[in-house]
LUMLUMTI-258118 format. One record per residue (C-alpha): residue in three letters; chain; x, y, z. Coordinates in steps of 0.5 Angstrom, whole numbers, always signed. Layout:
N
+------+-----+-------+-------+-------+
| type | mol |    c1 |    c2 |    c3 |
+------+-----+-------+-------+-------+
|  ALA |   A |     X |     Y |     Z |
...
+------+-----+-------+-------+-------+
This chain:
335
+------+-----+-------+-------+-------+
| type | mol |    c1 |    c2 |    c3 |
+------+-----+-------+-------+-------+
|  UNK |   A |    +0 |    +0 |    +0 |
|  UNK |   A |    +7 |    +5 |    +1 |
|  UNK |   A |    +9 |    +3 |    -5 |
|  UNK |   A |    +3 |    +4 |    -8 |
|  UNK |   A |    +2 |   +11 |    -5 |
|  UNK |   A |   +10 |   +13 |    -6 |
|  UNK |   A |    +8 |   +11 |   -14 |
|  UNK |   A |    +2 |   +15 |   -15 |
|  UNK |   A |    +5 |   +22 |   -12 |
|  UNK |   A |   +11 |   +21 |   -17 |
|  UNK |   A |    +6 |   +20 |   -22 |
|  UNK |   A |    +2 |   +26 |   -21 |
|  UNK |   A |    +8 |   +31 |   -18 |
|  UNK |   A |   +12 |   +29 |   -24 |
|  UNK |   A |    +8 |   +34 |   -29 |
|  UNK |   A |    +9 |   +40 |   -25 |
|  UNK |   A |   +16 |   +39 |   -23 |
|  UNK |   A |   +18 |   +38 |   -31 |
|  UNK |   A |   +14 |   +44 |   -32 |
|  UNK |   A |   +18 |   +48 |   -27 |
|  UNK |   A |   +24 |   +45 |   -32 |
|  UNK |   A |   +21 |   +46 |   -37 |
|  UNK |   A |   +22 |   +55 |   -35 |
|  UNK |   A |   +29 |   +54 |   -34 |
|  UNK |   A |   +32 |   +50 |   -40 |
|  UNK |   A |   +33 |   +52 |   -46 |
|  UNK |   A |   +39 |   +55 |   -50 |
|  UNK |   A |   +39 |   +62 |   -47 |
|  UNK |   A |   +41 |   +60 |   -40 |
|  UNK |   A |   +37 |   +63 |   -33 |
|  UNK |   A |   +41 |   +64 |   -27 |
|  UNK |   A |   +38 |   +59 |   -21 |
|  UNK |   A |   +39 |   +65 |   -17 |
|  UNK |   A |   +34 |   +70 |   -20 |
|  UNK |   A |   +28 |   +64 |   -21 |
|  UNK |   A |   +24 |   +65 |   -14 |
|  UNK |   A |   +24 |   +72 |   -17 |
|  UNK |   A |   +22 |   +72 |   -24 |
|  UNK |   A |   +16 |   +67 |   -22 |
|  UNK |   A |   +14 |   +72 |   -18 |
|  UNK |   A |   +14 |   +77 |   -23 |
|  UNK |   A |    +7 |   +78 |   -25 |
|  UNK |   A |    +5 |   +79 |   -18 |
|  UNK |   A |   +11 |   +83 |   -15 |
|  UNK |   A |   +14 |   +88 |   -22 |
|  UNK |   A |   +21 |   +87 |   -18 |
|  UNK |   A |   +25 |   +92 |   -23 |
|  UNK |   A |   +30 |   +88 |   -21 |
|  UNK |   A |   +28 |   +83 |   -25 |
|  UNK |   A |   +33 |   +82 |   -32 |
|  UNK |   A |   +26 |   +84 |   -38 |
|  UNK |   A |   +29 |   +79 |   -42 |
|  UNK |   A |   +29 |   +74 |   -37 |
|  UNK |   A |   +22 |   +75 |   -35 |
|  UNK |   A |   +20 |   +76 |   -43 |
|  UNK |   A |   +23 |   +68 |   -44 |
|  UNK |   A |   +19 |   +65 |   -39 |
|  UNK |   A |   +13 |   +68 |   -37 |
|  UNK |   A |   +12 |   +70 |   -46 |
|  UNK |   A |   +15 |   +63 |   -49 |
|  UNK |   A |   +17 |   +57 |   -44 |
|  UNK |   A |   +11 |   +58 |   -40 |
|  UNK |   A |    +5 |   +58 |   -45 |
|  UNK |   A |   +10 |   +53 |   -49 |
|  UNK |   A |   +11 |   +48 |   -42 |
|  UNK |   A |    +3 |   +50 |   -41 |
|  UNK |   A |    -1 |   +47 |   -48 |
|  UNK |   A |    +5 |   +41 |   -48 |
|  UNK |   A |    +2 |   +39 |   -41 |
|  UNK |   A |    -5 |   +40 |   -43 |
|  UNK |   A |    -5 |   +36 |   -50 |
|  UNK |   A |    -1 |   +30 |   -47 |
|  UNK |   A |    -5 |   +29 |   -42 |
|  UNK |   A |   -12 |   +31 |   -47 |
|  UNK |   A |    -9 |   +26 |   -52 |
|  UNK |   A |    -7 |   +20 |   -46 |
|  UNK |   A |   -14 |   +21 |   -44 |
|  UNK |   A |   -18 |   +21 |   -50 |
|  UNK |   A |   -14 |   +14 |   -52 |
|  UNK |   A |   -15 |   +11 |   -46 |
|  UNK |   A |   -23 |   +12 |   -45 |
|  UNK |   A |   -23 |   +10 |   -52 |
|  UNK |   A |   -20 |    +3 |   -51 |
|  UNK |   A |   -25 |    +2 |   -46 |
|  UNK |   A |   -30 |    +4 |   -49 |
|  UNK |   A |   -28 |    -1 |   -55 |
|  UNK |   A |   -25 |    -6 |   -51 |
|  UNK |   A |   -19 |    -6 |   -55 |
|  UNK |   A |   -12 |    -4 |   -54 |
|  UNK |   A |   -10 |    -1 |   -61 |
|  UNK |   A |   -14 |    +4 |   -61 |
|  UNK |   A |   -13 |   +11 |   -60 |
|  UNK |   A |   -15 |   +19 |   -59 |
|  UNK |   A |   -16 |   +20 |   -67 |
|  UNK |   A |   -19 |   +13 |   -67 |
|  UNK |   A |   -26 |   +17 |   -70 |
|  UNK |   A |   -23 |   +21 |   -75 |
|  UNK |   A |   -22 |   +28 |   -70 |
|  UNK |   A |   -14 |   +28 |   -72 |
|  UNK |   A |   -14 |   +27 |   -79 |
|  UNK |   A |   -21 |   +32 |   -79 |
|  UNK |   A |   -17 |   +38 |   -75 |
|  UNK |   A |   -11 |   +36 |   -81 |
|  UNK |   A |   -16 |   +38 |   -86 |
|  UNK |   A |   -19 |   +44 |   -83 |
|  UNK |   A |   -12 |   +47 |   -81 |
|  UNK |   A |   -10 |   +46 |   -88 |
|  UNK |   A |   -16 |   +49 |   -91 |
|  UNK |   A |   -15 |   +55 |   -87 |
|  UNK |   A |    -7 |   +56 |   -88 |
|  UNK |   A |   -10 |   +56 |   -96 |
|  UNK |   A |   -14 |   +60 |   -95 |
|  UNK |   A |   -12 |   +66 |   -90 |
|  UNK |   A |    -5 |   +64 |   -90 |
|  UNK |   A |    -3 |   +69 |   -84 |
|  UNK |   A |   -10 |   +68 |   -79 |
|  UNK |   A |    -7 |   +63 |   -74 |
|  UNK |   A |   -14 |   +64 |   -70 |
|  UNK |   A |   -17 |   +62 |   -77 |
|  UNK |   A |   -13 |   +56 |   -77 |
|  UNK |   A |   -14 |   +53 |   -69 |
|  UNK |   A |   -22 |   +54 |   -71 |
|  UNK |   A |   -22 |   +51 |   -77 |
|  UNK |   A |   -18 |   +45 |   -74 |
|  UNK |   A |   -23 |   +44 |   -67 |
|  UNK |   A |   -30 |   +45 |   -72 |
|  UNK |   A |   -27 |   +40 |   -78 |
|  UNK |   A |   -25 |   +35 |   -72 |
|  UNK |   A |   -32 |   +35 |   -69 |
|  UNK |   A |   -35 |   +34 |   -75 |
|  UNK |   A |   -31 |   +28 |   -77 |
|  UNK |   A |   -33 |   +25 |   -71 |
|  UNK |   A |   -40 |   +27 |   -72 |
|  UNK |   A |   -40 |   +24 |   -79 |
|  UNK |   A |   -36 |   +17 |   -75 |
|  UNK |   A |   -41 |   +16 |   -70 |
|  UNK |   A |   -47 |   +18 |   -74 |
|  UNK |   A |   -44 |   +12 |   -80 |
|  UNK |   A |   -44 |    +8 |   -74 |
|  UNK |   A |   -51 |    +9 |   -72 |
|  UNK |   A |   -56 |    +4 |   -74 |
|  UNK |   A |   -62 |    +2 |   -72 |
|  UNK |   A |   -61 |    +6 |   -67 |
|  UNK |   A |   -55 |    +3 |   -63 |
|  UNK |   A |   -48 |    +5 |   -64 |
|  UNK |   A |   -44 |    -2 |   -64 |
|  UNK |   A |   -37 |    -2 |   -62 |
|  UNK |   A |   -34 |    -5 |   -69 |
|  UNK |   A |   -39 |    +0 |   -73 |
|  UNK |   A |   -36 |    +6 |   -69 |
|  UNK |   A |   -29 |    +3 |   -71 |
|  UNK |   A |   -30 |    +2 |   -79 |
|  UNK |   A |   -33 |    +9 |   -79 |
|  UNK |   A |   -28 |   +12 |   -76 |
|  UNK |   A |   -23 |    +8 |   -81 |
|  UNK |   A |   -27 |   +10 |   -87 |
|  UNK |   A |   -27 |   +18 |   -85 |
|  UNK |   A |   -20 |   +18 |   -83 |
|  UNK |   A |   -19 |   +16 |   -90 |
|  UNK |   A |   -23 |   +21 |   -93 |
|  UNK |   A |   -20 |   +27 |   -89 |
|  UNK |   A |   -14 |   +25 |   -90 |
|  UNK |   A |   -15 |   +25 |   -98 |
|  UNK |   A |   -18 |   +32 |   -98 |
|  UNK |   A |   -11 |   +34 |   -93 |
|  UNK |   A |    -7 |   +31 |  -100 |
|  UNK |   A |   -11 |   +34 |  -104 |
|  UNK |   A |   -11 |   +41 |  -101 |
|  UNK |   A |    -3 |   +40 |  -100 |
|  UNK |   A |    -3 |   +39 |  -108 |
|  UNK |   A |    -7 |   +46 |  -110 |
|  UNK |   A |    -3 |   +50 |  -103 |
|  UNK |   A |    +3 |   +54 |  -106 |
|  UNK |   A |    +9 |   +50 |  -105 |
|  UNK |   A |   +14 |   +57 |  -103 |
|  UNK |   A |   +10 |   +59 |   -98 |
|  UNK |   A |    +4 |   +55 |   -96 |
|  UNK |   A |    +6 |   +48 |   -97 |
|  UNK |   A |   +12 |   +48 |   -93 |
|  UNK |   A |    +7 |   +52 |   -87 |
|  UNK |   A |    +2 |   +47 |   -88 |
|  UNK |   A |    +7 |   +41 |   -88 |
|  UNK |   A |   +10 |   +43 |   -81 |
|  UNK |   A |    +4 |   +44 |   -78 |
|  UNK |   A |    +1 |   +37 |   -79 |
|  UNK |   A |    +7 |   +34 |   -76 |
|  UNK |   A |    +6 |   +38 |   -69 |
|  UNK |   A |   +10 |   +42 |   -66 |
|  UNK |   A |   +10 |   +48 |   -60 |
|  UNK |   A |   +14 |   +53 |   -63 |
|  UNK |   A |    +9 |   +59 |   -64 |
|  UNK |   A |    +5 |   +57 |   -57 |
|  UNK |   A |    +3 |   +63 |   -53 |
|  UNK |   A |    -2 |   +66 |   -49 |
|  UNK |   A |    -7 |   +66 |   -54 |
|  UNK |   A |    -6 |   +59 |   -56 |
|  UNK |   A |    -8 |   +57 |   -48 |
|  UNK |   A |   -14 |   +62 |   -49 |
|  UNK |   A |   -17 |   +58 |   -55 |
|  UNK |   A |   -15 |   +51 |   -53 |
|  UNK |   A |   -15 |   +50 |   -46 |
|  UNK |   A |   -23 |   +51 |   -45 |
|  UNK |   A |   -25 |   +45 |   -50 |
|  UNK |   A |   -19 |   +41 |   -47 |
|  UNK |   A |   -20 |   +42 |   -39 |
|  UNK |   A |   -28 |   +41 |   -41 |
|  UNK |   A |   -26 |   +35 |   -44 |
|  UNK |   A |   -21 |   +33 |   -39 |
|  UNK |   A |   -26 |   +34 |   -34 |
|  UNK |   A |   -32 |   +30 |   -37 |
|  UNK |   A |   -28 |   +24 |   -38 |
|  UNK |   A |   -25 |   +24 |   -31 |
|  UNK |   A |   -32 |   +24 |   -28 |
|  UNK |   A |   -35 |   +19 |   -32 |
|  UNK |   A |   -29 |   +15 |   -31 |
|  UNK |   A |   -34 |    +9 |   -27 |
|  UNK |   A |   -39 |    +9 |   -33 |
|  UNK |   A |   -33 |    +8 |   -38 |
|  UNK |   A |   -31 |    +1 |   -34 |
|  UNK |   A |   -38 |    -1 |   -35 |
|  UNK |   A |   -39 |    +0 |   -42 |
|  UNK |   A |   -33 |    -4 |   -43 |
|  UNK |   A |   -37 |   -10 |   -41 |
|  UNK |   A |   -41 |    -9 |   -47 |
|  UNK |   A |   -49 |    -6 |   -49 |
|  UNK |   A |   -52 |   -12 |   -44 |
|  UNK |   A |   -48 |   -11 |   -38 |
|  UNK |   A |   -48 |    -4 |   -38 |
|  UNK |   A |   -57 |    -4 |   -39 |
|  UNK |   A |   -57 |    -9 |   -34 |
|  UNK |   A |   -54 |    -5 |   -30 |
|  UNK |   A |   -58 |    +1 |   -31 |
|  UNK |   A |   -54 |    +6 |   -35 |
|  UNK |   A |   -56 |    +8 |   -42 |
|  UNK |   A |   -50 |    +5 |   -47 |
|  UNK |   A |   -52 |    +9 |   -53 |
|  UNK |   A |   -53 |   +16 |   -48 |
|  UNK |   A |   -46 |   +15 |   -45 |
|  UNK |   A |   -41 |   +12 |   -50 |
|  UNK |   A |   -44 |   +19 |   -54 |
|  UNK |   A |   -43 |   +23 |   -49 |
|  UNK |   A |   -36 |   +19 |   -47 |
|  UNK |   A |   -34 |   +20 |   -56 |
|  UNK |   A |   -37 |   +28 |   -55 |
|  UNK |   A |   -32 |   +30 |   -49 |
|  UNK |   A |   -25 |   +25 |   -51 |
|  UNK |   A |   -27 |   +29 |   -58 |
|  UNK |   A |   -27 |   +36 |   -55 |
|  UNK |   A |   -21 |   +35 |   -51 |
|  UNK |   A |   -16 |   +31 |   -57 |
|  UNK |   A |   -19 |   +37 |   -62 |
|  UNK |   A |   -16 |   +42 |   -57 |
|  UNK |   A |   -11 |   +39 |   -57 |
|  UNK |   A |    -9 |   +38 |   -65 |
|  UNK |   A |   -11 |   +44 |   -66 |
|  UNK |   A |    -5 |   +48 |   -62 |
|  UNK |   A |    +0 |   +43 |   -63 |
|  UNK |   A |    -1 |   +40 |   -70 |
|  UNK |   A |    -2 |   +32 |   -71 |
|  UNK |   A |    +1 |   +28 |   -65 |
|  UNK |   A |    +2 |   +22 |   -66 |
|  UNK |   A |    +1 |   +16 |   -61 |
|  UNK |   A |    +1 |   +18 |   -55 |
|  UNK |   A |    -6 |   +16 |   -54 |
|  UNK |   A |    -4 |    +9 |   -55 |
|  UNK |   A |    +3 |    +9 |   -52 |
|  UNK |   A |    +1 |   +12 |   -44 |
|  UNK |   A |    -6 |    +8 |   -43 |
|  UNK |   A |    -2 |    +1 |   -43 |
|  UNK |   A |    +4 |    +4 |   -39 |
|  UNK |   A |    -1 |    +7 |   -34 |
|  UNK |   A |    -4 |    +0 |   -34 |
|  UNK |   A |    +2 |    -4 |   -33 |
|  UNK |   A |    +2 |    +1 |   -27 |
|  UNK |   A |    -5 |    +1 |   -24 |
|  UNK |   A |    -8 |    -5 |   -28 |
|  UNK |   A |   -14 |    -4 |   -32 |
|  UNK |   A |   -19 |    -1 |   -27 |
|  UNK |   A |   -21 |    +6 |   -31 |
|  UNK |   A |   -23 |    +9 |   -24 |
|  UNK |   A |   -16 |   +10 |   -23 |
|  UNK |   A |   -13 |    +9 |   -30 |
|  UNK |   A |   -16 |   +15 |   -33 |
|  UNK |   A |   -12 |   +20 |   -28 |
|  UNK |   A |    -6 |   +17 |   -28 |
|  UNK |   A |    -6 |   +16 |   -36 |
|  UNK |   A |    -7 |   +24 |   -35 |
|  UNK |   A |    -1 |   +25 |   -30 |
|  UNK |   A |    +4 |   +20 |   -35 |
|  UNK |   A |    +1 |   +23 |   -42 |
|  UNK |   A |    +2 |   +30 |   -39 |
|  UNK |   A |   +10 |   +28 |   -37 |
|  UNK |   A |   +11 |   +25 |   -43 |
|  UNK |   A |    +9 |   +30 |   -48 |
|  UNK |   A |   +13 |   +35 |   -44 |
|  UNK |   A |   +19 |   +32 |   -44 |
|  UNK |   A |   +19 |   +30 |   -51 |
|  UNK |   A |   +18 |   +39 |   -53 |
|  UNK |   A |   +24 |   +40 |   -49 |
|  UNK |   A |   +27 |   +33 |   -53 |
|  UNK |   A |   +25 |   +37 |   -58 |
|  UNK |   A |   +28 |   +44 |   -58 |
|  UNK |   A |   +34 |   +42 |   -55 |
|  UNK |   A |   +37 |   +36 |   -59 |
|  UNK |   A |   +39 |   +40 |   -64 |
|  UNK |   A |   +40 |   +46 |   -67 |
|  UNK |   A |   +34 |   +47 |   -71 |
|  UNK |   A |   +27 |   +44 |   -67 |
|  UNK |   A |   +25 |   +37 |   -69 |
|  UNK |   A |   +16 |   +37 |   -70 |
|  UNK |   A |   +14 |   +33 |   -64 |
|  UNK |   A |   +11 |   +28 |   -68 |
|  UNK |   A |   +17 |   +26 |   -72 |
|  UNK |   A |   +19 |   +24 |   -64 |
|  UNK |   A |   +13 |   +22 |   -61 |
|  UNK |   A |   +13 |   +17 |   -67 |
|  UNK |   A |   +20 |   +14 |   -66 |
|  UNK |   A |   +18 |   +13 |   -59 |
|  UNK |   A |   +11 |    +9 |   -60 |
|  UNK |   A |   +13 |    +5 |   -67 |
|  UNK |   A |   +17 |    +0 |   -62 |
|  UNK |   A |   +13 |    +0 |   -57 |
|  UNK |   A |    +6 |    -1 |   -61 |
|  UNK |   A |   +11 |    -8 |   -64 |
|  UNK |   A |   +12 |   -10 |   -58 |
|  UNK |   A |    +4 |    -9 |   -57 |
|  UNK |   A |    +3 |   -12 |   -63 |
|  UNK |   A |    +7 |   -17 |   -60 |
|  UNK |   A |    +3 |   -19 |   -53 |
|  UNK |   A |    -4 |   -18 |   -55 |
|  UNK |   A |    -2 |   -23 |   -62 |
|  UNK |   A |    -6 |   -18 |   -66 |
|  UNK |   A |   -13 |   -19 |   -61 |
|  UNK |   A |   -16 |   -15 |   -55 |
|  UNK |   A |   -15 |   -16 |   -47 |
+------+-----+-------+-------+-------+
């Protein structure tokens, strides 16, 4: 029971320890003295404090150190309410279609208002619902929503969106546009600031705080229609309402850093080897590790080398291994 404590509190305290690291790491160096100072510079305004040193870290690392935490947790919790709901551990958040439809609409928007940064995280939230939107209605007959029928709407809306991201990558001008839109698509936090956590924070918490509540409901749903009706909850209302808020927060999360892959297939199973399958306390602690990871693999990302490497060239290296090594132990099947 101690060790099981000590973990979770590593767990859970690790997020915030990596952002404090994230502030003061980086190639402009920041004195250890002057840290107690510069957190407190909102408060205080200490002319003390050196104006670039308080620029870099409440203007750029922190925003930066705050949207990595909030997608990583998004995207690791989003993939493990879905590979509950589907009971299947090769799933992930963008199962439904919301990465591929968010990639759509960002592109769309680069084409056409290439400078509105605001126009671009609309488009993606707004196509990201509406790929779900189409998945969960093809996956709606005779007014149920079998698991396999959400999986291959998903599969076939996923196709589509990426189609029309190719399309509009071949009509995109290939000086300007096209450079834009392919760095968007492999994820990044290069350009996040304040405004990013304005419009990507609310659907992200909401969608967070949705899937935490309803973390009991996803476990019974896991047992299948049957057993969740005996048991007196509402399959259809609640994988709706379970699909809605992993939506809300996987599109939040696209929308500011781009595609981001893996880490909704990666974090579930690494918290399940900790905590086991129970999604009561999966779904936390799948939140604490994705958001872990995510900023560990932005300041792996900006530090490495001398240019910055997209997070999803990274966030792929890492997952590709370990979903053969998943492929490996579930010999292609379910739990």
């Amino acid at each position: 029971m101690k060790n099981r404590r000590l973990i979770n509190t590593i767990i859970f305290l690790t997020p915030f320890v990596l952002v404090l690291v994230t502030l003061f790491n980086g190639r402009y160096p920041v004195p250890l003295k002057d840290i107690p100072s510069i957190l407190l510079y909102p408060l205080l305004k200490n002319e003390l404090v050196n104006d670039t040193y308080a620029t870099i870290i409440w203007d750029i690392r922190m925003p930066r150190a705050l949207l990595s935490a909030l997608a990583g947790a998004s995207l690791a919790v989003s993939g493990a309410a879905f590979q509950g709901l589907f009971h299947n551990p090769l799933v992930n958040s963008g199962m439904l279609g919301v990465s591929s439809g968010s990639g759509f609409g960002a592109a769309l928007a680069i084409l056409l208002f290439s400078r509105s940064s605001f126009l671009v995280y609309l488009f993606a939230l707004v196509f990201g619902g509406i790929a779900v939107t189409l998945s969960y209605t093809i996956g709606k007959i005779y007014n149920t929503t079998p698991t396999i029928m959400l999986v291959l709407g998903g599969t076939v809306v996923s196709s589509i969106f990426s189609s029309l991201i190719s399309l509009v990558k071949y009509m995109a001008d290939p000086y300007n546009q096209l450079p834009a839109i392919t760095f968007w698509l492999m994820g990044s936090f290069a350009s996040a600031n304040a405004q990013d956590i304005l419009i990507g924070a609310p659907p992200m918490i909401i969608g967070l705080t949705g899937l935490i509540m309803m973390r009991w409901r996803i476990n019974v749903l896991s047992m299948g229609d049957r057993e969740a009706h005996t048991l007196g909850i509402s399959s259809n209302m609640n994988k709706l309402a379970a699909i809605v808020f992993a939506t809300l927060s996987t599109a939040g999360a696209v929308c500011v850093s781009g595609n981001i892959g893996w880490v909704g297939l990666i974090i579930p199973h690494v918290g399940r080897m900790i905590v086991g399958n129970d999604n009561n306390r999966l779904i936390p602690v799948s939140c604490a590790l994705g958001a872990s990871f995510l900023i560990a693999i932005d300041n792996i990302s900006r530090t490495l080398t001398a240019g910055e490497i997209p997070i999803g060239i990274l966030t792929s290296l890492v997952g590709g291994p370990f979903f053969i090594y998943l492929l490996k132990k579930t010999k292609g099947g379910s739990w």
